[in-house]
C-alpha positions in Angstrom: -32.4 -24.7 15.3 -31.0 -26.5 18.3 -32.3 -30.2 18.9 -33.2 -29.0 23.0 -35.6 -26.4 21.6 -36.8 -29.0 19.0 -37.9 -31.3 21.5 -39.4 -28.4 23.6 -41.8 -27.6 20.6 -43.1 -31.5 20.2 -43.8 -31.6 24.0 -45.8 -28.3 23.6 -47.5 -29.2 20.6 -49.5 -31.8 22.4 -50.4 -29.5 25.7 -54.1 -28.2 25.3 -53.7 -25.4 28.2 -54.0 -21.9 26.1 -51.2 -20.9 28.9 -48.7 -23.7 27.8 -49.3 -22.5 24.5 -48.1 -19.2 24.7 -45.0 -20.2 26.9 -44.4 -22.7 23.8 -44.7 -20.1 21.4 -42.6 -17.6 23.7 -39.7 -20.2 23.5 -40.3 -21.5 19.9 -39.8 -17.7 19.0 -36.8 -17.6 21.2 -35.6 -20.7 19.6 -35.8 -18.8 16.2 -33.6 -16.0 17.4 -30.9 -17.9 19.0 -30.7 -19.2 15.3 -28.9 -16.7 14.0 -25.3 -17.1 14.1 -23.5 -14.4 16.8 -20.8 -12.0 15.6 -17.3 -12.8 16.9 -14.0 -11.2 17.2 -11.6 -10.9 14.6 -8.7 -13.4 14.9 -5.3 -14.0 12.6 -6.9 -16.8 11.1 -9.2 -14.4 9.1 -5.6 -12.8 7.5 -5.4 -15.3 4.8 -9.6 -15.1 4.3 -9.9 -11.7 3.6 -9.0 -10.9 0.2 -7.1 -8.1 -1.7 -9.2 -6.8 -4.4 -7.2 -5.3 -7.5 -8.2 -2.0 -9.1 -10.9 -2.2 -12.0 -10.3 -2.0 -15.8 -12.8 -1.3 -18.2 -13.8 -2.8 -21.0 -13.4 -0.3 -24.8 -17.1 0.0 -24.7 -17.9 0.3 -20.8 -19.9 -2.4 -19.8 -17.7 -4.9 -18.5 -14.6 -4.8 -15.7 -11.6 -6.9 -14.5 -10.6 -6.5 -11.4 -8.2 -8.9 -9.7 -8.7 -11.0 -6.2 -5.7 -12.2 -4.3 -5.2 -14.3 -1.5 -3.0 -15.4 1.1 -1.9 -19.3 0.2 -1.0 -20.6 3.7 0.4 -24.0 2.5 2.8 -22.5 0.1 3.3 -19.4 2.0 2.9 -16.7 -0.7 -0.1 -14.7 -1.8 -1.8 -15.9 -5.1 -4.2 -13.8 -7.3 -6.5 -14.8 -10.1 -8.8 -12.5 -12.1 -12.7 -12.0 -12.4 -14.6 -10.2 -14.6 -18.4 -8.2 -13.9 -20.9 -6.1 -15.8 -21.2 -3.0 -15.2 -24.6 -3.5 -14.2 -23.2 -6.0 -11.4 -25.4 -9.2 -13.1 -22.8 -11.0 -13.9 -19.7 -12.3 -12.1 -16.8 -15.1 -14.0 -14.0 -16.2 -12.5 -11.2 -15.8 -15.5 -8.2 -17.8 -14.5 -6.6 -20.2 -12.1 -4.1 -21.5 -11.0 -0.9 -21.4 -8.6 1.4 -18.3 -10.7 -1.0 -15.9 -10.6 -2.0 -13.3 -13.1 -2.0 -9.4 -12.5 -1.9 -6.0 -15.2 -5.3 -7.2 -16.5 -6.3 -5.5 -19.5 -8.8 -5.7 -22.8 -7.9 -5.2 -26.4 -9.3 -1.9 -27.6 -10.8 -4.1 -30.8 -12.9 -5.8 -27.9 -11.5 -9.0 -28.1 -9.4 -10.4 -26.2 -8.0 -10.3 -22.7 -4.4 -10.0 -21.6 -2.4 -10.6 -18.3 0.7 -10.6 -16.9 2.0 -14.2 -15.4 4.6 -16.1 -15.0 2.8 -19.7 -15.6 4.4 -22.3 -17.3 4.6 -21.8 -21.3 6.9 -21.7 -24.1 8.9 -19.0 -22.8 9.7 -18.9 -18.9 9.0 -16.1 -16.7 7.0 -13.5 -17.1 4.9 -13.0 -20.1 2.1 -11.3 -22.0 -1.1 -14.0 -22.0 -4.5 -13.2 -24.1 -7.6 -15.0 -24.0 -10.5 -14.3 -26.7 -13.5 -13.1 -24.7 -15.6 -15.1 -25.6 -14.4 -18.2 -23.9 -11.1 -20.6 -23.8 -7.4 -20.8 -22.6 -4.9 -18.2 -22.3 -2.4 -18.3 -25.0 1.1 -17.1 -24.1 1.3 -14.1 -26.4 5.0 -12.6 -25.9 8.4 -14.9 -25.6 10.5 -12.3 -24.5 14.6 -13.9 -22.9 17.0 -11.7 -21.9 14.5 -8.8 -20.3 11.9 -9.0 -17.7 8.3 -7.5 -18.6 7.5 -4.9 -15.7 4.2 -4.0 -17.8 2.6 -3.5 -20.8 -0.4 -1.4 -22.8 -2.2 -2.2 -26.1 -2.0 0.1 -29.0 -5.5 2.0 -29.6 -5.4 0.0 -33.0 -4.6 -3.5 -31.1 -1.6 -4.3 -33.4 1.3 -3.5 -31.2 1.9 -3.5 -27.4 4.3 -1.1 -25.5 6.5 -3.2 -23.6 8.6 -1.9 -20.3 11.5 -4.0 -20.0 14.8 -4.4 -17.9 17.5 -6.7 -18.1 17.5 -9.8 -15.7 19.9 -9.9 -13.1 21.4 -13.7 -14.2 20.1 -15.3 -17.4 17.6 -18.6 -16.9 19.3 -21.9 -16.5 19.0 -24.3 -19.5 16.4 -27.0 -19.4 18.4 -30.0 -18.3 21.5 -28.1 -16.9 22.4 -26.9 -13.6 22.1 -23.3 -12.9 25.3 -21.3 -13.8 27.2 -19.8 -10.5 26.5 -16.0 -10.0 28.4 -13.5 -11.2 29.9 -10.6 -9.0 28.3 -7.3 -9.1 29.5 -4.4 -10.4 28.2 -1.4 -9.7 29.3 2.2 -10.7 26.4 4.4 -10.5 25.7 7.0 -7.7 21.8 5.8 -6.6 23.3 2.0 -6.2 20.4 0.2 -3.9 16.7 -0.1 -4.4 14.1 -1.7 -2.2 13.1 -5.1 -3.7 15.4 -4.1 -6.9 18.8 -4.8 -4.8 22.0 -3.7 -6.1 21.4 -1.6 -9.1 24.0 -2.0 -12.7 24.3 0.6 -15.0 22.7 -1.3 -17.4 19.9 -2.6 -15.0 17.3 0.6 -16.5 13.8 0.2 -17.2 13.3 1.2 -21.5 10.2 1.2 -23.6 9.9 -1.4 -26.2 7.3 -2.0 -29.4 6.1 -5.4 -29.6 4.0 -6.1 -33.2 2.1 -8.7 -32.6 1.7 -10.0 -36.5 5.8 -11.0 -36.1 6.3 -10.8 -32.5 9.6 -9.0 -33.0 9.9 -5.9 -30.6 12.4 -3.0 -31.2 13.0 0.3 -28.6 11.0 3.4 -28.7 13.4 6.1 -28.5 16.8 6.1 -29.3 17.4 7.2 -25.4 20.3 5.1 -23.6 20.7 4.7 -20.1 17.8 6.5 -19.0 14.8 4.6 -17.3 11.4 5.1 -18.8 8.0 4.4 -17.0 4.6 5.4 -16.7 3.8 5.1 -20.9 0.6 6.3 -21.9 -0.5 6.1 -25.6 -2.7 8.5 -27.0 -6.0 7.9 -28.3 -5.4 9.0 -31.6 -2.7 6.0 -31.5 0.2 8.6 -32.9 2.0 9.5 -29.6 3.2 8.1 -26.1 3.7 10.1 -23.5 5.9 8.9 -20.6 8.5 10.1 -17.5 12.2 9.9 -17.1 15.0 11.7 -16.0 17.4 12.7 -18.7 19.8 14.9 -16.9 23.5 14.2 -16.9 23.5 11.8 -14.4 20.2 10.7 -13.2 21.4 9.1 -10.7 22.2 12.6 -8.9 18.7 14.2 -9.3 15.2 13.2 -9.4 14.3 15.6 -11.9 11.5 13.6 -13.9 10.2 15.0 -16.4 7.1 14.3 -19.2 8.3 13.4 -22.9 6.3 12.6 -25.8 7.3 10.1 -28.4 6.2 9.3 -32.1 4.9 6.2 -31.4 7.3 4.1 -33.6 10.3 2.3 -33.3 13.5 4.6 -32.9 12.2 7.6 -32.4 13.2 10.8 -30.9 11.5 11.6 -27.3 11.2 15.0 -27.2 10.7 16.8 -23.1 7.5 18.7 -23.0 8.6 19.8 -19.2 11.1 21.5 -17.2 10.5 22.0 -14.1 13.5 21.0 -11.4 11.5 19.0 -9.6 9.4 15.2 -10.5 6.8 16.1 -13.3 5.0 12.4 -13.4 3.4 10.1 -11.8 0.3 8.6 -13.6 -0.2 10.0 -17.0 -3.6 10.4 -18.9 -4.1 12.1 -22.2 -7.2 14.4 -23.1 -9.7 13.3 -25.3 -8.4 15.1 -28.4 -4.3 14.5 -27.8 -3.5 17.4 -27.3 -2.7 17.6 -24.2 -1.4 15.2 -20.9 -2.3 15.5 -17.2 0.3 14.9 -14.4 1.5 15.7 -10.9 4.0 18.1 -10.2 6.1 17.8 -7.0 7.9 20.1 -5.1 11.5 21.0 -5.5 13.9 18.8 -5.1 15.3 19.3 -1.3 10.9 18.3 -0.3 11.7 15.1 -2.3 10.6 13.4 1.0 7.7 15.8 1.6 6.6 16.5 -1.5 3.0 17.1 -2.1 1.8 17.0 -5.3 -0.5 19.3 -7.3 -2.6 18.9 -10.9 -0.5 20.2 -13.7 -1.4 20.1 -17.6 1.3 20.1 -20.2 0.7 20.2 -24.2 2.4 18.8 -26.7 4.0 21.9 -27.9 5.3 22.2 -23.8 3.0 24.9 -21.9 2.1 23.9 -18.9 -0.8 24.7 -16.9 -2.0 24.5 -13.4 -5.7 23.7 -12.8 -7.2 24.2 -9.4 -4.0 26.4 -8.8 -5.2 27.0 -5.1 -5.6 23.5 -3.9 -3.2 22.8 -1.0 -3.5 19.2 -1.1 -1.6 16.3 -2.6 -3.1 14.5 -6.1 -2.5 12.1 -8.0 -3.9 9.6 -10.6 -5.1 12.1 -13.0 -8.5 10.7 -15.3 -10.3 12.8 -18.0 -14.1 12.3 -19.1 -15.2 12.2 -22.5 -16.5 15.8 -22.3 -12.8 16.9 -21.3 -13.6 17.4 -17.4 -10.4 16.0 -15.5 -10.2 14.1 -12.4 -7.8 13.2 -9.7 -7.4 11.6 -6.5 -6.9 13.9 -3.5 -5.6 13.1 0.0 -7.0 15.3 2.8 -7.1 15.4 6.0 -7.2 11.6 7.3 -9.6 11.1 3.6 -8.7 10.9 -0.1 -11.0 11.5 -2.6 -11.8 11.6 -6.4 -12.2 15.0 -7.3 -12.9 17.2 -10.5 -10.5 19.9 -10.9 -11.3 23.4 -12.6 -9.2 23.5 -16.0 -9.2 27.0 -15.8 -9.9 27.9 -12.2 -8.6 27.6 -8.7 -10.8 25.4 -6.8 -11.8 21.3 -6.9 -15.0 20.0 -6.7 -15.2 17.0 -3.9 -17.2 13.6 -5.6 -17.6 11.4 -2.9 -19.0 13.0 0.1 -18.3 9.4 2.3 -15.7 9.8 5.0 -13.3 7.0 3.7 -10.5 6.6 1.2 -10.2 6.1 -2.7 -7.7 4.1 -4.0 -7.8 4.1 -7.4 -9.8 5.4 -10.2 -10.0 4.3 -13.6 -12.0 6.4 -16.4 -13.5 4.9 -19.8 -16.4 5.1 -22.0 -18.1 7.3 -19.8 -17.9 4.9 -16.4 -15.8 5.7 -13.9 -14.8 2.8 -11.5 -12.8 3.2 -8.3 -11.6 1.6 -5.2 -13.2 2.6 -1.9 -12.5 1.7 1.8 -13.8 2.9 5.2 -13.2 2.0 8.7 -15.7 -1.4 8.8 -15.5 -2.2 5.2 -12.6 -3.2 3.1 -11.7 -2.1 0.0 -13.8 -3.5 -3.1 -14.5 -1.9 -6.2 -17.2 0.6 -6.9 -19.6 2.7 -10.2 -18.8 5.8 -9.2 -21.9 8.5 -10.6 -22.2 11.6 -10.3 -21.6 11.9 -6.7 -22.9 8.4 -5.6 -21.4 5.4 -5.0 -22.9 2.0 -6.0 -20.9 -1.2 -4.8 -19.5 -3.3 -7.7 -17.7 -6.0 -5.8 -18.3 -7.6 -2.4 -15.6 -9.9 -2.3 -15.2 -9.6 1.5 -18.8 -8.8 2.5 -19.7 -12.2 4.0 -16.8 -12.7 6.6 -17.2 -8.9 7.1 -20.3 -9.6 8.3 -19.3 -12.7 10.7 -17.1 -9.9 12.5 -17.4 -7.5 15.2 -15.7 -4.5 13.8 -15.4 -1.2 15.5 -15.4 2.4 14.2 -12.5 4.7 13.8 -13.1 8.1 15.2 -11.4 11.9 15.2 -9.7 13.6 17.2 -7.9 16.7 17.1 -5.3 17.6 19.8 -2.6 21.0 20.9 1.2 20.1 20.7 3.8 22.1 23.2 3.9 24.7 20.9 0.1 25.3 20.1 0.4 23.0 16.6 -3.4 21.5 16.0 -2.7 18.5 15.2 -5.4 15.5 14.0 -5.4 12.3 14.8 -7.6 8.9 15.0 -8.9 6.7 17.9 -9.9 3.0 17.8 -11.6 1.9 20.7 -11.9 -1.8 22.4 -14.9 -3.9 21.2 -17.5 -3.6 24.1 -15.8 -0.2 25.2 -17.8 1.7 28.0 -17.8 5.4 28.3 -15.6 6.4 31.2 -13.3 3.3 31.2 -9.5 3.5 30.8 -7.8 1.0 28.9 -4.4 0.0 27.5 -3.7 1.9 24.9 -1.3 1.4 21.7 -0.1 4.6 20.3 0.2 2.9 16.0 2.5 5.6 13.8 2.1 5.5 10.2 5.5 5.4 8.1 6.3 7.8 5.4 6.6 10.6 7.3 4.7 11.9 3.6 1.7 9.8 4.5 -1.1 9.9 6.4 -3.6 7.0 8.9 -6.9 8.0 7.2 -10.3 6.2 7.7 -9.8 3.0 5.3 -10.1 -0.6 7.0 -7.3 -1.8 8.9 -7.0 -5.1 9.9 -4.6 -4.6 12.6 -6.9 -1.7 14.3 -9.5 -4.0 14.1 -7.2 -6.8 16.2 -6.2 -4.6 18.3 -9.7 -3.7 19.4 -10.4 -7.2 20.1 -8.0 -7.8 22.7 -8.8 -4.7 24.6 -6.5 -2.2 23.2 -7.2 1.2 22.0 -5.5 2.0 19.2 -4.1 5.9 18.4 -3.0 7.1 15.1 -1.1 10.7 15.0 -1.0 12.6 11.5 1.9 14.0 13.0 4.1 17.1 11.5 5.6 15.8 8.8 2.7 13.7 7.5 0.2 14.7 4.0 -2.9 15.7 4.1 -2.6 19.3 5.8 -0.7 20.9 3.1 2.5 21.2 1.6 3.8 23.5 4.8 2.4 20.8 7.7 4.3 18.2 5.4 7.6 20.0 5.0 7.7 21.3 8.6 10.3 18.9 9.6 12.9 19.3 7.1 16.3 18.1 8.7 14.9 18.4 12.1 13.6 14.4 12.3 12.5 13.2 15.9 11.5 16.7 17.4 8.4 18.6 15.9 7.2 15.0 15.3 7.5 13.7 19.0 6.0 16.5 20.3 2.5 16.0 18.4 2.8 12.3 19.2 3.1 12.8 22.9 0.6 15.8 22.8 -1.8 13.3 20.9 -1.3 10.8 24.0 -2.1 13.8 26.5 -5.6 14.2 24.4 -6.3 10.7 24.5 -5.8 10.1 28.0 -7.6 13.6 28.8 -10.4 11.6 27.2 -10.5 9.4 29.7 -9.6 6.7 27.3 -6.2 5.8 27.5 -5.0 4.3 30.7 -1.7 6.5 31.6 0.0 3.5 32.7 -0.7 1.2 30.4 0.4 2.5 27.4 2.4 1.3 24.2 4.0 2.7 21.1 5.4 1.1 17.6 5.8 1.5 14.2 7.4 0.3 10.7 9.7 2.5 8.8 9.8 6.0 9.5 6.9 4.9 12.4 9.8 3.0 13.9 12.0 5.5 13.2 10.2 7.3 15.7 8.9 4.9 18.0 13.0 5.0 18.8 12.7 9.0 19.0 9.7 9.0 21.5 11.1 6.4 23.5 14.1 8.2 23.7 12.5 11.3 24.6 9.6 9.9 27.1 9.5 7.1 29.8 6.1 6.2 29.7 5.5 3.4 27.7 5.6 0.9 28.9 6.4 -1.5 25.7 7.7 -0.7 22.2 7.9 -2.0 19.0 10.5 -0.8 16.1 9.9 -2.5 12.8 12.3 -1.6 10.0 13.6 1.8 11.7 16.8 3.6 12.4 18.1 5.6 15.5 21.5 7.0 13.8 21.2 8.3 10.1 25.5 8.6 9.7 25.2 4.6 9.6 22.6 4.5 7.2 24.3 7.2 4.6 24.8 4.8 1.4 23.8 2.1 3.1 20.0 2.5 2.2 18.2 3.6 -0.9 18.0 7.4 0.1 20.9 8.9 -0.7 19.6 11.9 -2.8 17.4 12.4 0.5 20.3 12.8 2.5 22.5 15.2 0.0 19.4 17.3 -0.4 18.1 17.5 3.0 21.2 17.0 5.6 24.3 17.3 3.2 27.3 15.1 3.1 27.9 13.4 6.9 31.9 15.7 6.3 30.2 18.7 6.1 26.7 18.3 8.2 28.7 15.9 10.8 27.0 17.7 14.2 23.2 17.4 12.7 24.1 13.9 11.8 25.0 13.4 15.3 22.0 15.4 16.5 19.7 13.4 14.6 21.2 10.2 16.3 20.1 11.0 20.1 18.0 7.6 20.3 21.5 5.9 19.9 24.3 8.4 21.5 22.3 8.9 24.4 20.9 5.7 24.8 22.5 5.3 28.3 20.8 8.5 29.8 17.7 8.3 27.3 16.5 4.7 26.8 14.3 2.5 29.2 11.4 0.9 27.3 11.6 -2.8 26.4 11.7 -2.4 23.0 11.4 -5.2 20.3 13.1 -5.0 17.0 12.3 -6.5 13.7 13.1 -6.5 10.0 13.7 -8.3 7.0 17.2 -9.4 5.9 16.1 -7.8 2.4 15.2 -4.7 2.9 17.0 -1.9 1.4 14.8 0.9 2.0 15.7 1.0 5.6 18.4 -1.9 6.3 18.0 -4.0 9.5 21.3 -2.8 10.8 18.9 0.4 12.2 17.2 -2.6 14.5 20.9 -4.1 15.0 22.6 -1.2 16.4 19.4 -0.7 18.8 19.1 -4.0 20.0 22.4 -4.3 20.9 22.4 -0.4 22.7 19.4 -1.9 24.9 20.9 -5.1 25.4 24.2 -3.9 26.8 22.1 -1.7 29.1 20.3 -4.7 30.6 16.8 -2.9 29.2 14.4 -6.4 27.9 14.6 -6.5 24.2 14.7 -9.1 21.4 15.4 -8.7 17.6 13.0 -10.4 15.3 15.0 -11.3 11.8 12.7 -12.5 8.9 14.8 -14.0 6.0 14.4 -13.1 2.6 11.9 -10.0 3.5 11.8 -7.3 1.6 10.7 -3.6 3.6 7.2 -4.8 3.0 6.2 -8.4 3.8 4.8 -10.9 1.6 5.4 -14.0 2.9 1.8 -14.9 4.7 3.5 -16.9 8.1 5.9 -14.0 8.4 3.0 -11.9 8.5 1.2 -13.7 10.9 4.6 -14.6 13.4 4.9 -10.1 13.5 1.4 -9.8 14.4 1.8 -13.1 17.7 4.9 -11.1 18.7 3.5 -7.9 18.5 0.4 -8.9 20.7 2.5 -11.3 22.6 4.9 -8.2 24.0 2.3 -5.7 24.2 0.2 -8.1 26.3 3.8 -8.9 28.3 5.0 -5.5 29.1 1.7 -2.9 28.6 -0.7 -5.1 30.7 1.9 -7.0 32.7 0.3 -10.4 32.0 2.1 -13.6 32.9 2.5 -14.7 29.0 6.2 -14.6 27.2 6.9 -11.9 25.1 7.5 -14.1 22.8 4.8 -16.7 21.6 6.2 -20.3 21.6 7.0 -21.8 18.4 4.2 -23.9 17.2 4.6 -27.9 16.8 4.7 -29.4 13.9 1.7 -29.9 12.0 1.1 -34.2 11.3 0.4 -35.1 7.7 -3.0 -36.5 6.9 -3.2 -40.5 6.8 -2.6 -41.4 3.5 -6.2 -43.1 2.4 -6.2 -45.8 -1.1 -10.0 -45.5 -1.2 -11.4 -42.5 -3.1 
């Protein structure tokens, strides 16, 4: 309470008038309400504050999960996670480690007794490592010593004597304690799929194999007797006697992406044998039936949808017949989960919501679990529990008991600044395109907004294209709202959620079915009487920039743009990015498809006739999904054409950010040009550099 209203309260005390009473108990009351702390706007400073809360894993017996909590570290400038453990029943909440390298791939010993991580903390073998920590209390003990190879995950044996170990060779091998680093070597690289997002350049020898790791001698030997192949997604079964997993044994992987499931006996040097053969990816996350018999997957679509493909449930036994449960459903899946009694489970993404869902084994349909407009995550099913992750538009994601149909909120790692904020709600709309396509969308609305009133308006389009804005919590939405913007989000043609047909609609047609439901979205919204029609903006990352460029190119009426990590002329990014079987399977070779190449690069051929929004590029100097050189050629188009543009380069970033200040510098410059060129306000487009920050006075006391 205030000292003004303190002192207000003494002076009344002592008046004897029944009048002056009730004014002092009018404004004592007052005094009580002004106590509580007012909601504010969301601000950058609450990036690093809110957390990211890992997916859960359940303990053998059920009643306990670990679920991990990471962090932006603003004075080191990376993110930093650490892991927790709850009961089921919620009662009980530990912190398990600390400490600046972090710890991820959480898991418990199917004996109950110990806990294991991955990190790369400092131990008797560097990098990253297997840890364990009994249960009951004390330090983590590195477990695994593995040189040479890098550990990319792990999984206990249903016995607990052995692990299963996915490994790949490191690039250069560690320096020796005491020695300088030896100079690089020059890469050499023969394979036909040769660059990787985050992975870089990729070596014949650089693939990802399965290893056994006994515990009792801690010498680990390779599962099959496969070479050259990679292996992922391992799965043992619960009877301990098989692992399933995915990889692509054609002739030369390289040229297909024709996964596939295999099964292995799960010793050392054994013969995989392929349970499936369909053409197109059989994988994704594996999980086994209760009686091993039999493994769950998702099935894509042939291989020319590879960038549209939706996946369906798909059940494959070990003697190879394959099944399709729910054999109707029109919607992607993924992370299959069975029950104890058999019934299976998977994710489903529909319609701006994804959802766990139990599929018929020997029907057509799904049965819909959580009837909350929002999106799951992740699932994870044991001992009868099921856990998941679960966001909506005000809340972010934290982990949840899902039963029956109910959800009841595990975690609340973010609930208390959550509740400091003003956050607004996300809402649907559904508008026509040119050519009558419905087409769904989502509309964010300024804090304090009004019925009636116009305002700027950011038109925000997802990546992908196979993905879709859905109603989960998004910071930036949020930010956006606080400064006055609207924001619109387009599940454009193209995007998942509508069915495989929606999503393969613009097969080598890029930056025309698309721009039309983007620009018929903006017609809708400003119909509404929301968006101002001249004060609007547009931007993107990835395949959003991608056609933030398009739409620009195609309509004058923003007023500002933003291309993050796009492209505006796909000849120049044939083997220059990591999509090459994308580009053989869906436009051909540039010598035989050279006039749809050249279609598909209007943004850039015509930028003289076509292009007239300031526009601001970014990317990072690391990105091999889509190369910067997409935001290069751009910039320098609108530059020689006297249009206001600037191009943003962020060193050692990767297609997705993870440095924290980088972060925070896209979001000031995205703001700073919106504000510049949507509004017109007399700021720079781009925010002055911050000074230096001084150190602390060094203090001897204590």
């Amino acid at each position: 309470m205030c000292s003004s209203v303190w002192n207000s309260c003494r002076v009344l005390r002592r008046a004897r008038s029944t009048a002056f009473a009730a004014v002092a108990l009018l404004i004592t009351t007052a005094g009580f309400a002004q106590s509580a702390p007012a909601k504010r706007a969301i601000s950058l400073d609450d990036l690093p504050k809110l957390a990211r809360v890992g997916g859960a894993v359940l303990s053998p017996d059920g009643d306990w999960l670990i679920y991990s909590v990471s962090r932006m570290d603003t004075k080191e400038d990376k993110n930093h996670s650490d892991l927790w453990m709850m009961r089921w029943d919620g009662n009980s909440n530990i912190q398990l480690t600390f400490g600046k390298e972090g710890a991820s791939r959480a898991a418990f010993s199917p004996d109950g007794k110990y806990i294991s991580f991955l990190s790369s903390r400092p131990g008797k073998a560097k990098g990253t490592q297997v840890w364990v920590m009994n249960r009951l209390g004390g330090e983590p003990e590195q477990l695994t010593a593995i040189t040479g190879e890098e550990i990319g995950d792990y999984a206990w044996s249903p016995d607990s004597k052995r692990l299963l170990l996915s490994l790949q060779p490191k690039d250069e091998p560690e320096a020796e304690e005491g020695k300088p680093p030896a100079p690089p070597k020059p890469i050499v690289i023969d394979r036909y799929h040769f660059k990787q997002d985050i992975h870089g350049y990729l070596r014949n020898d650089e693939r990802d194999g399965l290893y056994l790791y006994d515990i009792a001698t801690k010498k680990f030997d390779k599962l099959t007797t496969d070479k050259n192949v990679d292996e992922g997604n391992p799965q043992w079964s619960p009877d301990g006697q098989w692992i399933a997993f995915v990889s692509n044994h054609d002739e030369d992987p390289d040229r297909s992406e024709n996964e596939d499931v295999f099964v292995v006996a799960a010793k050392a040097g054994s013969a995989a044998k392929r349970l499936t053969s369909w053409t197109g990816p059989d994988g994704g996350r594996l999980a086994w039936s209760p009686d091993s018999k039999s493994i769950a997957y998702a099935q894509g679509a042939k291989p020319e949808l590879s960038a549209y493909s939706q996946r369906r449930p798909a059940l494959v036994t070990l003697d190879g017949k394959v099944s399709y449960p729910a054999a109707k459903l029109d919607r992607g899946v993924n992370s299959p989960c069975f029950l104890p009694d058999g019934k299976l489970i998977y994710l489903v993404g529909d319609d701006r919501s994804e959802y766990p869902a139990e599929v018929e084994l020997n029907g057509d349909g799904v049965h819909r679990l959580v009837a909350e407009s929002g999106v799951t995550m992740g699932i994870e099913c044991k001992a009868g529990h099921i856990a998941v992750m679960h966001s909506d538009d005000t809340h972010s994601g934290e982990i949840y008991a899902l039963e029956g149909t109910s959800l009841r909120k595990l975690t609340a790692v973010n609930d208390a600044l959550l509740a400091e904020l003003i956050l607004v709600p996300t809402e649907d709309f559904t508008s026509k395109s040119k050519d009558g396509t419905e087409v769904h969308g989502l509309i964010t609305k300024p804090q304090g907004y009004k019925s009636g009133d116009k305002v700027p308006t950011i038109l925000f389009i997802h990546g992908g294209p196979n993905g879709q804005d859905g109603h989960s919590f998004d910071f930036q939405r949020q930010w956006f709202a606080a400064h006055g913007y609207a924001e619109v989000n387009v599940n454009y043609r193209g995007s998942s959620g509508r069915g495989q047909d929606y999503a393969k609609a613009i097969f080598a047609d890029w930056g025309h079915l698309e721009v039309m439901d983007l620009l018929g979205a903006v017609d809708e919204v400003i119909k509404m009487g929301v968006a101002d029609p001249n004060k609007l903006g547009i931007g993107g990352w990835s395949y959003g920039g991608i056609l933030t460029d398009y739409t620009t190119a195609t309509d004058s009426r923003f007023k500002g743009a933003i291309s993050g990590a796009g492209s505006a002329a796909p000849l120049s990014f044939y083997g220059s990015d990591q999509y090459i079987l994308q580009y053989d399977n869906e436009l051909g070779v540039p010598w035989k498809a050279r006039d749809l190449y050249l279609k598909l690069s209007y943004p850039l051929l015509e930028a003289d006739k076509r292009m007239h929004t300031p526009t601001l590029y970014m990317g990072g100097t690391n990105d091999f999904n889509v190369p910067i050189i997409g935001g290069e050629q751009m910039y320098q188009a609108l530059k020689y054409l006297h249009i206001p543009t600037e191009l943003i380069v962020y060193p050692g970033q990767f297609h997705g950010f993870t440095r924290p200040s980088f972060i925070r510098d896209r979001y000031e410059r995205w703001m700073a040009w919106y504000d510049h060129y949507v509004q017109g306000k007399d700021t720079p487009a781009t925010p002055a550099p911050k000074p230096a920050e001084k150190k602390p006075a060094t203090s001897s006391g204590n």
